[in-house]
HTML snippet that shows the backbone in 3Dmol.js (N, CA, C, O; Angstrom):
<script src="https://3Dmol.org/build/3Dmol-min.js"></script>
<div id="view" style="width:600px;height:400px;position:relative"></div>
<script>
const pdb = `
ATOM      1  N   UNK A   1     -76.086  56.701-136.153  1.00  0.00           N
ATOM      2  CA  UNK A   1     -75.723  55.425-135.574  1.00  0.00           C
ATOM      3  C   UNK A   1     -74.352  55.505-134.913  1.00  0.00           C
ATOM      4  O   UNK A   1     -74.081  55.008-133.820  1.00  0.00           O
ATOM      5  N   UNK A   2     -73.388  56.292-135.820  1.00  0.00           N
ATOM      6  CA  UNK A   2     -71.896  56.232-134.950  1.00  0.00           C
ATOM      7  C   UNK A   2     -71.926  57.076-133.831  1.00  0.00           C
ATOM      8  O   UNK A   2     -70.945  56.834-133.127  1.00  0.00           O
ATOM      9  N   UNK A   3     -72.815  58.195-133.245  1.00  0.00           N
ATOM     10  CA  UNK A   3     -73.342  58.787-132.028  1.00  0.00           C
ATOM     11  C   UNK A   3     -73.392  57.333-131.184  1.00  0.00           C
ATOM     12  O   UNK A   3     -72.464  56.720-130.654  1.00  0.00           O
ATOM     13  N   UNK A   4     -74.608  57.060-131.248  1.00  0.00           N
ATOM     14  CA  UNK A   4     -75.060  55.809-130.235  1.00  0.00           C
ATOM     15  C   UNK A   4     -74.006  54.764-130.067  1.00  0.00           C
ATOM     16  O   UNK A   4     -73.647  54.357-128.962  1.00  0.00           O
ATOM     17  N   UNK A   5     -73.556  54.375-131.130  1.00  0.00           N
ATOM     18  CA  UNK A   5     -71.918  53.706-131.235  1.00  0.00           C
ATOM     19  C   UNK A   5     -70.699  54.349-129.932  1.00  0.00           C
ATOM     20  O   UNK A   5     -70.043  53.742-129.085  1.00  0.00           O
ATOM     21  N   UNK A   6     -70.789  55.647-130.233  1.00  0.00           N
ATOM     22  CA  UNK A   6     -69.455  55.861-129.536  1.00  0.00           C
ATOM     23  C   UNK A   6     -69.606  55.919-128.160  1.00  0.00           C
ATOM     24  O   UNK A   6     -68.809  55.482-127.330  1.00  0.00           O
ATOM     25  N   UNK A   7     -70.872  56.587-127.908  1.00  0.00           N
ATOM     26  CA  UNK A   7     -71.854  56.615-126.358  1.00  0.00           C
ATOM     27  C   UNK A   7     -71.718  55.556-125.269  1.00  0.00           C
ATOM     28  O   UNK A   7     -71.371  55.657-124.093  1.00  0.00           O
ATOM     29  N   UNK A   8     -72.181  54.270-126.177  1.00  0.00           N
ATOM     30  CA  UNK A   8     -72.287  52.468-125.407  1.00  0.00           C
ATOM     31  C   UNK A   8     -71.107  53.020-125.475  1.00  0.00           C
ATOM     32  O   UNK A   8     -71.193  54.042-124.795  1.00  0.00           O
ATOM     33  N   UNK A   9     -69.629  52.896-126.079  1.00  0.00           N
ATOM     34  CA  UNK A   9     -68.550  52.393-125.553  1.00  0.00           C
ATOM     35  C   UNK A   9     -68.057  52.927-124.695  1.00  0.00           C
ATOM     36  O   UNK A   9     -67.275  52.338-123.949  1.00  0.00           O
ATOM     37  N   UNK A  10     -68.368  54.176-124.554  1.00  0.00           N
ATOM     38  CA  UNK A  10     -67.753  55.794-123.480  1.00  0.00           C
ATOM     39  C   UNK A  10     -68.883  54.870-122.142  1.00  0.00           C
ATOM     40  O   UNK A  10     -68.627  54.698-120.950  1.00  0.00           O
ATOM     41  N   UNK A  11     -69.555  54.633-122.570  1.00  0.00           N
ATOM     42  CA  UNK A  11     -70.668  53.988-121.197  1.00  0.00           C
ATOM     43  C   UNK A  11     -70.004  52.873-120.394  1.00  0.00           C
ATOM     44  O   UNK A  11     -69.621  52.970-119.228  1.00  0.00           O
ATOM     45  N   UNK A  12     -69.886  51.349-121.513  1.00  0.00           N
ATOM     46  CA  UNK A  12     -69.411  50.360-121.370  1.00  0.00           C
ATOM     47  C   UNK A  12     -67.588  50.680-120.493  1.00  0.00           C
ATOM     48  O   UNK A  12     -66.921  49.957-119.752  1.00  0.00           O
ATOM     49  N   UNK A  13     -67.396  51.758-120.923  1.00  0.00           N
ATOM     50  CA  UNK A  13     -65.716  52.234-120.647  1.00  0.00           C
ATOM     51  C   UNK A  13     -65.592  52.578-119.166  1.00  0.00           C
ATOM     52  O   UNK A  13     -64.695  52.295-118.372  1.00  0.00           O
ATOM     53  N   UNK A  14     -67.124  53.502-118.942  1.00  0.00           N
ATOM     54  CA  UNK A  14     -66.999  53.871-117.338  1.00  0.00           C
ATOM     55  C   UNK A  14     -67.598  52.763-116.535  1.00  0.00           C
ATOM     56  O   UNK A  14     -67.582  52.724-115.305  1.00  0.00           O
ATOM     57  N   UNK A  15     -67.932  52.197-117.029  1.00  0.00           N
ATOM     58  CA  UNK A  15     -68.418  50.694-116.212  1.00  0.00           C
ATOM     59  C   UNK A  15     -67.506  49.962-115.750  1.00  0.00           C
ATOM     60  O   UNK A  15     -67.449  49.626-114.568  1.00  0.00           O
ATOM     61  N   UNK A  16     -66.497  49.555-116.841  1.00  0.00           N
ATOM     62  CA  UNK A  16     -65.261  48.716-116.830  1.00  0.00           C
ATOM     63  C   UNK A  16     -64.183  49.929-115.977  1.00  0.00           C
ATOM     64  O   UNK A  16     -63.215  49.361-115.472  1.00  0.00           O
ATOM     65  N   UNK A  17     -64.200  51.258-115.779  1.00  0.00           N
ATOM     66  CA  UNK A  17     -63.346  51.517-115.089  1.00  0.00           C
ATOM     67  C   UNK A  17     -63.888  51.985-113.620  1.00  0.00           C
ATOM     68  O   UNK A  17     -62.938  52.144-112.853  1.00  0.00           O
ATOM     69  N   UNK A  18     -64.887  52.192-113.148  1.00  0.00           N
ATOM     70  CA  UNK A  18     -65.574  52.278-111.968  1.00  0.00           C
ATOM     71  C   UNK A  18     -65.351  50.801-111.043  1.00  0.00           C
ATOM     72  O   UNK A  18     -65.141  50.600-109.847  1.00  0.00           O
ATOM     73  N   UNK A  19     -65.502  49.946-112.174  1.00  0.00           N
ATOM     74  CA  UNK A  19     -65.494  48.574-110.865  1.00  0.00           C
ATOM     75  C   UNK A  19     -63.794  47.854-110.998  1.00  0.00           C
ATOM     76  O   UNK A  19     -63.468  46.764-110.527  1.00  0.00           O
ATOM     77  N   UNK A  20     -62.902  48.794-111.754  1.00  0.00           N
ATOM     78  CA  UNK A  20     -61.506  48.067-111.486  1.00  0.00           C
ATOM     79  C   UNK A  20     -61.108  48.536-110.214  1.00  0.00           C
ATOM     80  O   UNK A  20     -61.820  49.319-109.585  1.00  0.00           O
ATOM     81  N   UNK A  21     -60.058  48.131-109.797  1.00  0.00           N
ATOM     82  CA  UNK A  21     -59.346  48.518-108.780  1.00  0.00           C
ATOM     83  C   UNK A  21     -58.545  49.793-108.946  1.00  0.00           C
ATOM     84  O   UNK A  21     -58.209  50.089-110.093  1.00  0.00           O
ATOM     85  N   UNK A  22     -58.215  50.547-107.991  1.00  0.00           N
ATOM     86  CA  UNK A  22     -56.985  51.556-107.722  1.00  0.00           C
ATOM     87  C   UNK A  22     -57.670  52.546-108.797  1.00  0.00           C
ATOM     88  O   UNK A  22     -58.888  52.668-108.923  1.00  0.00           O
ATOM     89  N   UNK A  23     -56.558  53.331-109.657  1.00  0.00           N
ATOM     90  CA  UNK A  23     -57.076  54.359-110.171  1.00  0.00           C
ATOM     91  C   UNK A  23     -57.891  54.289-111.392  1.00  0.00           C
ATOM     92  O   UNK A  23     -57.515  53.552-112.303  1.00  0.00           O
ATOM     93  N   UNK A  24     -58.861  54.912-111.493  1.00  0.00           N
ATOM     94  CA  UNK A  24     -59.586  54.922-113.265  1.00  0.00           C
ATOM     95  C   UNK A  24     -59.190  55.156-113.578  1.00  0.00           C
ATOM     96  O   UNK A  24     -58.760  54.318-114.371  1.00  0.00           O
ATOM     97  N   UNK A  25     -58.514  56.492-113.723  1.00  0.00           N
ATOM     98  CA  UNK A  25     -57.805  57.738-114.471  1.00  0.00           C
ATOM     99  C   UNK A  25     -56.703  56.365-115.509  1.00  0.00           C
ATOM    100  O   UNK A  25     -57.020  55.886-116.597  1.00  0.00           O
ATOM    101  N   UNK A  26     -55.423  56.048-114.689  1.00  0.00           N
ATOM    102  CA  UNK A  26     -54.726  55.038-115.028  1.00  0.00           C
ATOM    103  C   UNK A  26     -55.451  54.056-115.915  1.00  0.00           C
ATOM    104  O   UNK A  26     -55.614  54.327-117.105  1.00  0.00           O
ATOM    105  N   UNK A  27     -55.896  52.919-115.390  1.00  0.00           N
ATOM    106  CA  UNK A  27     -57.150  52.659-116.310  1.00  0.00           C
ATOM    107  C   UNK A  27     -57.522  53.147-117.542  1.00  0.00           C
ATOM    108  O   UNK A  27     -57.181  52.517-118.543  1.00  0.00           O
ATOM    109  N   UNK A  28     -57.936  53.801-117.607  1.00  0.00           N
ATOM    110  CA  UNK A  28     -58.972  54.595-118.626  1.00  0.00           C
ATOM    111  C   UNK A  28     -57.765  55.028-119.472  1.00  0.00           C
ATOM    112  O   UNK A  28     -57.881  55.027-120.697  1.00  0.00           O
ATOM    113  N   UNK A  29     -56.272  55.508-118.719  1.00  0.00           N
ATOM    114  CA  UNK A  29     -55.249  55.813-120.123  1.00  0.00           C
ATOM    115  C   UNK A  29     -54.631  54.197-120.874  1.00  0.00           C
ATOM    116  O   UNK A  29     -54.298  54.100-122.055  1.00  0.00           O
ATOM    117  N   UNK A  30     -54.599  53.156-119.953  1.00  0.00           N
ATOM    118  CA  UNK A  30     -53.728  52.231-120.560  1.00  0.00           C
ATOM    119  C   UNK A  30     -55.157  51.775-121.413  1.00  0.00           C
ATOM    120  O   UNK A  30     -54.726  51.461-122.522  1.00  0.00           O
ATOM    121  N   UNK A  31     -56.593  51.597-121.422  1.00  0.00           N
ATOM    122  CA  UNK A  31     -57.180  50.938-122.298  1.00  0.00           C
ATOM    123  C   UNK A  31     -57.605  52.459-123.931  1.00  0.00           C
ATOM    124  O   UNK A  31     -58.174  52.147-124.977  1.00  0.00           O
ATOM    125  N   UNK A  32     -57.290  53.386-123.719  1.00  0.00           N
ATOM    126  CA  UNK A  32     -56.938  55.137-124.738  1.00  0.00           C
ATOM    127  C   UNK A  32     -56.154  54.233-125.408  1.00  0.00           C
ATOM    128  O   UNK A  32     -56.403  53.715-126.496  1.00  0.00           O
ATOM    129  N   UNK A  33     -54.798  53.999-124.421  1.00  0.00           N
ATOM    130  CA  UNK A  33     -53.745  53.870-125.781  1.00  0.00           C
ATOM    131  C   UNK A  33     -53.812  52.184-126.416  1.00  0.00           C
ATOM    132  O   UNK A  33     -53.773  52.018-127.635  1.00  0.00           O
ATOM    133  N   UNK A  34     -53.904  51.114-125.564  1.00  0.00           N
ATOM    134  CA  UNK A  34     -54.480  49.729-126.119  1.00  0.00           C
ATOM    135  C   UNK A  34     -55.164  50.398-127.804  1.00  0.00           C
ATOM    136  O   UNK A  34     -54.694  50.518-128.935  1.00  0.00           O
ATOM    137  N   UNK A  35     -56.398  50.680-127.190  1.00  0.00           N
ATOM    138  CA  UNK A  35     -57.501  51.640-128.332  1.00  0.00           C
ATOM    139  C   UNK A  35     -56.611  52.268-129.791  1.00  0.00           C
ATOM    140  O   UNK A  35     -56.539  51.835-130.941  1.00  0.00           O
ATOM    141  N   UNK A  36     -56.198  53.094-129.329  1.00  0.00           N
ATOM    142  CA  UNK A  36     -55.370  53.930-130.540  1.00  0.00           C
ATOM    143  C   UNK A  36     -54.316  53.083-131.345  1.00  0.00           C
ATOM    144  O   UNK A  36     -54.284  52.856-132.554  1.00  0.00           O
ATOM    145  N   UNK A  37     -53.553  52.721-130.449  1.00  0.00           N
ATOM    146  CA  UNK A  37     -52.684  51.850-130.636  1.00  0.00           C
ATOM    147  C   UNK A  37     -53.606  50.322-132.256  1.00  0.00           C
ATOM    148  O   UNK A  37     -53.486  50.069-133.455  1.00  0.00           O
ATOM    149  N   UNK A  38     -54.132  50.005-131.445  1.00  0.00           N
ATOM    150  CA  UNK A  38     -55.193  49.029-132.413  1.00  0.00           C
ATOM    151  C   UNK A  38     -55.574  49.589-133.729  1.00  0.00           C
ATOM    152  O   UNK A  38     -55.421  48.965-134.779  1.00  0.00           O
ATOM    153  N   UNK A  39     -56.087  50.814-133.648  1.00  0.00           N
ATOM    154  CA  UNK A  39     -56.793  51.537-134.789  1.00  0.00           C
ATOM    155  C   UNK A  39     -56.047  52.373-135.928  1.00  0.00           C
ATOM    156  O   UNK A  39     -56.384  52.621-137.086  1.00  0.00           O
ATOM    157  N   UNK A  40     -54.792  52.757-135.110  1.00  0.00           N
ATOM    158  CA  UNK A  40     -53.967  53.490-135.988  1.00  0.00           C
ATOM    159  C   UNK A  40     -52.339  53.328-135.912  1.00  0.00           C
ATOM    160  O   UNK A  40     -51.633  53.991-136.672  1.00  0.00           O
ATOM    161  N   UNK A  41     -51.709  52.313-134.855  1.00  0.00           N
ATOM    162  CA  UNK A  41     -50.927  51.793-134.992  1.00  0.00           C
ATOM    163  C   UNK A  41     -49.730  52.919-134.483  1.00  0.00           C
ATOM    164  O   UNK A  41     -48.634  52.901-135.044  1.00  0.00           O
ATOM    165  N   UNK A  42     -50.013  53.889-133.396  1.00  0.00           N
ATOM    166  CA  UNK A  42     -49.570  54.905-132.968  1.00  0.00           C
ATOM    167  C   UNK A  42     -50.212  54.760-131.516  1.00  0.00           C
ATOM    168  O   UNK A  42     -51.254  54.118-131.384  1.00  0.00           O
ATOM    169  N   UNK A  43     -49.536  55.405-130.346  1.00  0.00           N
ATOM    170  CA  UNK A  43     -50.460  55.757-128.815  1.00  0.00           C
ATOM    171  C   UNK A  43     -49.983  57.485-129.222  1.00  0.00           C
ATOM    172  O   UNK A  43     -48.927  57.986-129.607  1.00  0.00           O
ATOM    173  N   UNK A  44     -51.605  58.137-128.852  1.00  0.00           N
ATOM    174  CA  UNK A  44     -51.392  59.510-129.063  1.00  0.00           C
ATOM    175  C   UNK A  44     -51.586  60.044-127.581  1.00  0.00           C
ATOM    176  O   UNK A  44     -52.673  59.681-127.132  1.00  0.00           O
ATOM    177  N   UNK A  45     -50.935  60.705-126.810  1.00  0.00           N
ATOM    178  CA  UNK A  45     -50.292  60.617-125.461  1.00  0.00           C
ATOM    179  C   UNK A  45     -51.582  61.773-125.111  1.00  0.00           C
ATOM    180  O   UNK A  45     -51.604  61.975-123.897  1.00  0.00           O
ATOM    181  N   UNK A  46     -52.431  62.411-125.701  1.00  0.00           N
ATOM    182  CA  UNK A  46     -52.984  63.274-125.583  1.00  0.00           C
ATOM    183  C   UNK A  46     -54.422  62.106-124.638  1.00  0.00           C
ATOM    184  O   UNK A  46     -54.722  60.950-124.936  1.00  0.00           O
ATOM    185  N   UNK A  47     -55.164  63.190-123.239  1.00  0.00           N
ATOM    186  CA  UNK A  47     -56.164  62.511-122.644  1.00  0.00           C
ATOM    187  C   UNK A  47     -57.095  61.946-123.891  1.00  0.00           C
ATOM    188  O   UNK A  47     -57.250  62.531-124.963  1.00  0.00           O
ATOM    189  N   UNK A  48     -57.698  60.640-123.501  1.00  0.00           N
ATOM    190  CA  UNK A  48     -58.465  60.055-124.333  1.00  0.00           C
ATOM    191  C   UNK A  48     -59.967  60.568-123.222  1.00  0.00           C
ATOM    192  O   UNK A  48     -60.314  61.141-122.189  1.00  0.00           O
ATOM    193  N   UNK A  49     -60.400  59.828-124.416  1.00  0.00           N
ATOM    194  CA  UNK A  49     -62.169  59.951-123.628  1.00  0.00           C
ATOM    195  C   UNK A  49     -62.607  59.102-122.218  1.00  0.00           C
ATOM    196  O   UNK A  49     -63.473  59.273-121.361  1.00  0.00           O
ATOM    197  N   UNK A  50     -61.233  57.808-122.508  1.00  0.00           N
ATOM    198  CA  UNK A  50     -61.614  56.813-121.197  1.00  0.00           C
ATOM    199  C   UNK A  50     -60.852  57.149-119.921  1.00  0.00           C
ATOM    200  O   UNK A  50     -61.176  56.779-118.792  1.00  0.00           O
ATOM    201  N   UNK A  51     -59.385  58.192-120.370  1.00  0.00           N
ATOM    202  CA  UNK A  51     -58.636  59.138-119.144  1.00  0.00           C
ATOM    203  C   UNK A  51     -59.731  59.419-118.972  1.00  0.00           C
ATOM    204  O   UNK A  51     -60.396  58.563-118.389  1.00  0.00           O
ATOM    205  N   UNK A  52     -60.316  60.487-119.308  1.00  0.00           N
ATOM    206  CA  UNK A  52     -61.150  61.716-118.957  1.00  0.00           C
ATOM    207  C   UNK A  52     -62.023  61.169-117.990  1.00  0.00           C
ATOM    208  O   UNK A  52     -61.947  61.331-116.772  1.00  0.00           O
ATOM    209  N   UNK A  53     -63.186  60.251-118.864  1.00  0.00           N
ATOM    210  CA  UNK A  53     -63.559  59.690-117.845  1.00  0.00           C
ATOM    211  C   UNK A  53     -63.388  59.551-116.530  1.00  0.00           C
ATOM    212  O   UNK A  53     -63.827  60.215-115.591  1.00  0.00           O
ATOM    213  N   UNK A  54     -62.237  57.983-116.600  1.00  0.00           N
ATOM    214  CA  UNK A  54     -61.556  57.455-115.332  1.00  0.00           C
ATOM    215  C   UNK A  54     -61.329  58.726-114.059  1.00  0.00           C
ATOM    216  O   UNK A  54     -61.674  58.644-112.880  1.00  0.00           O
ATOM    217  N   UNK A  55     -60.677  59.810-114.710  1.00  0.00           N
ATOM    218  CA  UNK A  55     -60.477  60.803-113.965  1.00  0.00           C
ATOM    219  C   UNK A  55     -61.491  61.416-112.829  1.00  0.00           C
ATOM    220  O   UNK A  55     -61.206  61.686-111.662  1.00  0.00           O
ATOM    221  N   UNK A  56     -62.540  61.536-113.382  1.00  0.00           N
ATOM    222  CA  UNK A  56     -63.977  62.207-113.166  1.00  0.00           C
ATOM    223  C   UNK A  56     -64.620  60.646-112.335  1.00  0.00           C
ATOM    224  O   UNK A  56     -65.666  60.659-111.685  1.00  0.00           O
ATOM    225  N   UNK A  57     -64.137  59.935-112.442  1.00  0.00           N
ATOM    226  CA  UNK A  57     -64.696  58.796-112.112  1.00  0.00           C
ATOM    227  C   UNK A  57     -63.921  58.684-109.982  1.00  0.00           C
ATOM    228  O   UNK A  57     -64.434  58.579-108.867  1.00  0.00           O
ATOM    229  N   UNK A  58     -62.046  58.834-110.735  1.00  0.00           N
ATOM    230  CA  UNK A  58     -61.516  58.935-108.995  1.00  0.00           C
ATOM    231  C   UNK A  58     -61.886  60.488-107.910  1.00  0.00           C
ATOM    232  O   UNK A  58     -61.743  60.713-106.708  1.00  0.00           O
ATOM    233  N   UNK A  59     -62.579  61.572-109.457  1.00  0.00           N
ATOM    234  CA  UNK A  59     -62.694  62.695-108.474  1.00  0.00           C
ATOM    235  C   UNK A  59     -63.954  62.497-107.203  1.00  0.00           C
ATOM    236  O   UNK A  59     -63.966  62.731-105.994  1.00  0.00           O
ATOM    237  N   UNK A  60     -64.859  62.001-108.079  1.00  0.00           N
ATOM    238  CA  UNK A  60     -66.341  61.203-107.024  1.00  0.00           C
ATOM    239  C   UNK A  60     -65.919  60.025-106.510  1.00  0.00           C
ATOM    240  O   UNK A  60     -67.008  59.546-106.193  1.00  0.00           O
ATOM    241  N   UNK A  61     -65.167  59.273-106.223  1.00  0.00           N
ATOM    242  CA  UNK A  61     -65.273  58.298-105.467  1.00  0.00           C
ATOM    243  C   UNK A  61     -63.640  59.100-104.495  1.00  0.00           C
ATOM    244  O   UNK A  61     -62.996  58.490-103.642  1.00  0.00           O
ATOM    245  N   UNK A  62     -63.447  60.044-104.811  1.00  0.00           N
ATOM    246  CA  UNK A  62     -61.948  60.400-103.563  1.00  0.00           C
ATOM    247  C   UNK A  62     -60.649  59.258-103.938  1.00  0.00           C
ATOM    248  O   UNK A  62     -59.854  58.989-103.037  1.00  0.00           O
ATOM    249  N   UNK A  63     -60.525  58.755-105.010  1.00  0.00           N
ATOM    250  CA  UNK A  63     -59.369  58.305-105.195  1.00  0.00           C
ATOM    251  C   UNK A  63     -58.245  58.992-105.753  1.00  0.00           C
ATOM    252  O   UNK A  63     -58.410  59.735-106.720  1.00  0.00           O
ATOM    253  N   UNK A  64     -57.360  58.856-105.349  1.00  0.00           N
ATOM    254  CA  UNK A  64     -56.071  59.679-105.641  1.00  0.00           C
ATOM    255  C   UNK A  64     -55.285  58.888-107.114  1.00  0.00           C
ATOM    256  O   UNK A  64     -55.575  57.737-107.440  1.00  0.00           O
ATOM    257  N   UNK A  65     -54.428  59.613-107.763  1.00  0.00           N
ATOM    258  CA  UNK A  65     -54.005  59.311-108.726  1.00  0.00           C
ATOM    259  C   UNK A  65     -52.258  58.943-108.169  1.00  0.00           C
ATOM    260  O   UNK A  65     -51.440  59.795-107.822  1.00  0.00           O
ATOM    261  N   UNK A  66     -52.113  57.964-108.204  1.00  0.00           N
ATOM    262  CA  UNK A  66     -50.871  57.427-107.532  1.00  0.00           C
ATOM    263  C   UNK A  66     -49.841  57.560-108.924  1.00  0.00           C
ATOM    264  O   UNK A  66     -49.188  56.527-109.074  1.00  0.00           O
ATOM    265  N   UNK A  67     -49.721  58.020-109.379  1.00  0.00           N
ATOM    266  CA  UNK A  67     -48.583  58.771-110.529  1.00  0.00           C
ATOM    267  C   UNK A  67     -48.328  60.329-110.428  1.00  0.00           C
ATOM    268  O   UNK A  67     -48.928  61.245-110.991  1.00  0.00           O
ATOM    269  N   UNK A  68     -47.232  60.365-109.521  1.00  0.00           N
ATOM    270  CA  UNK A  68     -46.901  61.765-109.280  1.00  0.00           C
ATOM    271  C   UNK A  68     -46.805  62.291-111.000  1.00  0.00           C
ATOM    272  O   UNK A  68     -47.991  62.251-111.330  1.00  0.00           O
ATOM    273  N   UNK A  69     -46.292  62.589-111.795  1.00  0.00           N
ATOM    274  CA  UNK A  69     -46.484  63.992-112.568  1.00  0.00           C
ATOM    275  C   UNK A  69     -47.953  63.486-113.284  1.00  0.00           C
ATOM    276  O   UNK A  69     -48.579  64.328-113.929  1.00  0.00           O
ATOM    277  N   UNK A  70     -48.458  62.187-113.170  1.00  0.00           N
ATOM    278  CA  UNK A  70     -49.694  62.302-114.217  1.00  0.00           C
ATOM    279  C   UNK A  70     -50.587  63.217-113.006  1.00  0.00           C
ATOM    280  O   UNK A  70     -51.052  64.265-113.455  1.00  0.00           O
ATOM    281  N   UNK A  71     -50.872  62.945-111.558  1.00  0.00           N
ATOM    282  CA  UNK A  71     -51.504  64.038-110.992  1.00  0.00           C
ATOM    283  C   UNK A  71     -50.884  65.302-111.196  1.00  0.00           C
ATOM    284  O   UNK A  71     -51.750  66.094-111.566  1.00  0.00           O
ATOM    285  N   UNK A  72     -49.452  65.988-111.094  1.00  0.00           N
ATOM    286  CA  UNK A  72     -49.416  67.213-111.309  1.00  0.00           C
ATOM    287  C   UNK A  72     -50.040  67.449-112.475  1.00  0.00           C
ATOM    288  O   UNK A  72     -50.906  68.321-112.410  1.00  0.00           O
ATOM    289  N   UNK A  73     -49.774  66.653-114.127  1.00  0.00           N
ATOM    290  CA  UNK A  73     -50.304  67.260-115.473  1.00  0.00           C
ATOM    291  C   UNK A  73     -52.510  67.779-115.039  1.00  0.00           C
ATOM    292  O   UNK A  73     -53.056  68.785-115.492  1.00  0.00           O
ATOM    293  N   UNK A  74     -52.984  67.059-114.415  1.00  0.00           N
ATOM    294  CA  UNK A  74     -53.871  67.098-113.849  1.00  0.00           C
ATOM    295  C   UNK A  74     -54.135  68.255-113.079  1.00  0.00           C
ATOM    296  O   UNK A  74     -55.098  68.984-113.315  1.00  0.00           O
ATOM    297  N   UNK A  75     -53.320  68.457-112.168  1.00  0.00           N
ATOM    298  CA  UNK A  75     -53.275  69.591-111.325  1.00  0.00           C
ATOM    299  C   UNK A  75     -53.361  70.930-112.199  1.00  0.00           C
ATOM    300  O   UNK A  75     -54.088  71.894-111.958  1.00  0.00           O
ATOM    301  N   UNK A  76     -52.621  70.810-113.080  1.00  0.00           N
ATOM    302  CA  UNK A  76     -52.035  72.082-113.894  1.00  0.00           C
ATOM    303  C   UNK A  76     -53.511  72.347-114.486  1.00  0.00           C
ATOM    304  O   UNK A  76     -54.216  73.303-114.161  1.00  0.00           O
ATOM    305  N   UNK A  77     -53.898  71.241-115.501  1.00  0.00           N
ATOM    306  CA  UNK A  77     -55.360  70.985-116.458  1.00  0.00           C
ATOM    307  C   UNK A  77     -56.200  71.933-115.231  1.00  0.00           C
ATOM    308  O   UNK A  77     -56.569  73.103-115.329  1.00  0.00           O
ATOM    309  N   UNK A  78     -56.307  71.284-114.424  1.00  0.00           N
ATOM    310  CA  UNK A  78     -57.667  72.281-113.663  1.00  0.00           C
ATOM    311  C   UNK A  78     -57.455  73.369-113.244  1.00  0.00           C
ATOM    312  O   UNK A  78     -58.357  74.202-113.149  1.00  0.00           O
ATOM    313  N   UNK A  79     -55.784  73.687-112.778  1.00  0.00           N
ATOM    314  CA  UNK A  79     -55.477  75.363-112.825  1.00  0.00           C
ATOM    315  C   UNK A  79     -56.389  75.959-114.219  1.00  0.00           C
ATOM    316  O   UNK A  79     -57.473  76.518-114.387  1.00  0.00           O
ATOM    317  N   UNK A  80     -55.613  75.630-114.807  1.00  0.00           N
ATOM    318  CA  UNK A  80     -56.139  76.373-116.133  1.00  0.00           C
ATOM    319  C   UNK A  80     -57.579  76.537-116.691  1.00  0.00           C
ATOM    320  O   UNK A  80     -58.084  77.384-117.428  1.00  0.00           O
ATOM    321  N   UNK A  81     -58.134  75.257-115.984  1.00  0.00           N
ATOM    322  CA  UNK A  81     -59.580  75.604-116.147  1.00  0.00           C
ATOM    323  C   UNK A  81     -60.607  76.312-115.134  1.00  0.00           C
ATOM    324  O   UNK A  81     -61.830  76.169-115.135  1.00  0.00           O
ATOM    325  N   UNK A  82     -60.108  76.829-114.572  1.00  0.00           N
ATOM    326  CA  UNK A  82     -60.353  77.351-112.999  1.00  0.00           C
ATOM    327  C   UNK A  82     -59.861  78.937-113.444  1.00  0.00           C
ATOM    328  O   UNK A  82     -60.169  79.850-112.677  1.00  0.00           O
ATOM    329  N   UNK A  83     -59.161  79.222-114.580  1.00  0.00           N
ATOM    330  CA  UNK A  83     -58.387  80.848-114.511  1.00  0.00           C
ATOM    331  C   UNK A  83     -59.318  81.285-114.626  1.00  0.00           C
ATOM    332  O   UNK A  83     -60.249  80.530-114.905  1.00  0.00           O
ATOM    333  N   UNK A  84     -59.622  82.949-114.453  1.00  0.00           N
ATOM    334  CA  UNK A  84     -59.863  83.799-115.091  1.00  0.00           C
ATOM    335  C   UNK A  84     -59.908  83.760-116.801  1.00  0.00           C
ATOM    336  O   UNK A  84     -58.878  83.173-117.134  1.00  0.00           O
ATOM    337  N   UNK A  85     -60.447  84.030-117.650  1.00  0.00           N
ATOM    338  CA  UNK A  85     -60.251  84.180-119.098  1.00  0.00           C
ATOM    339  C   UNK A  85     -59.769  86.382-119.105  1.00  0.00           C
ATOM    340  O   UNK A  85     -59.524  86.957-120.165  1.00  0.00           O
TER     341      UNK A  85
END
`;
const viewer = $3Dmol.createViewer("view");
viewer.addModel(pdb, "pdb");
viewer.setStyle({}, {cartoon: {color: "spectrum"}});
viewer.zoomTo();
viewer.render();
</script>
């Protein structure tokens, strides 16, 4: 049940960040830390599931991430996933 639980909300999450305005990525981090923040009374600065998302969300629609170092930290993330092993 907590599968199907976490799914709708990762679902419900790209819904709510596909039809906001400007960036998901952004988006998707201020409602991560809202989230964390609520549950454990801490923001853990690390990508959440609704960044991730949002992200993957401005790469298909061509939106740019209007936070210079949050696009470089981005930039770097896909260097690294792009290396050689």
């Amino acid at each position: 049940m907590k599968p199907l639980t976490t799914l709708t909300a990762a679902l419900t999450g790209a819904f709510v960040l596909a039809a906001c305005g400007g960036s998901a990525e952004k988006q998707g981090e201020k409602m991560d830390s809202a989230i964390e923040e609520t549950l454990t009374g801490e923001e853990n600065m690390d990508d959440g599931l609704l960044e991730n998302t949002g992200e993957a969300i401005d790469e298909v629609t061509g939106n740019e991430n209007p936070d210079p170092i949050d696009a470089a930290g981005d930039a770097i993330e896909d260097a690294a996933d792009d290396a050689p092993e």
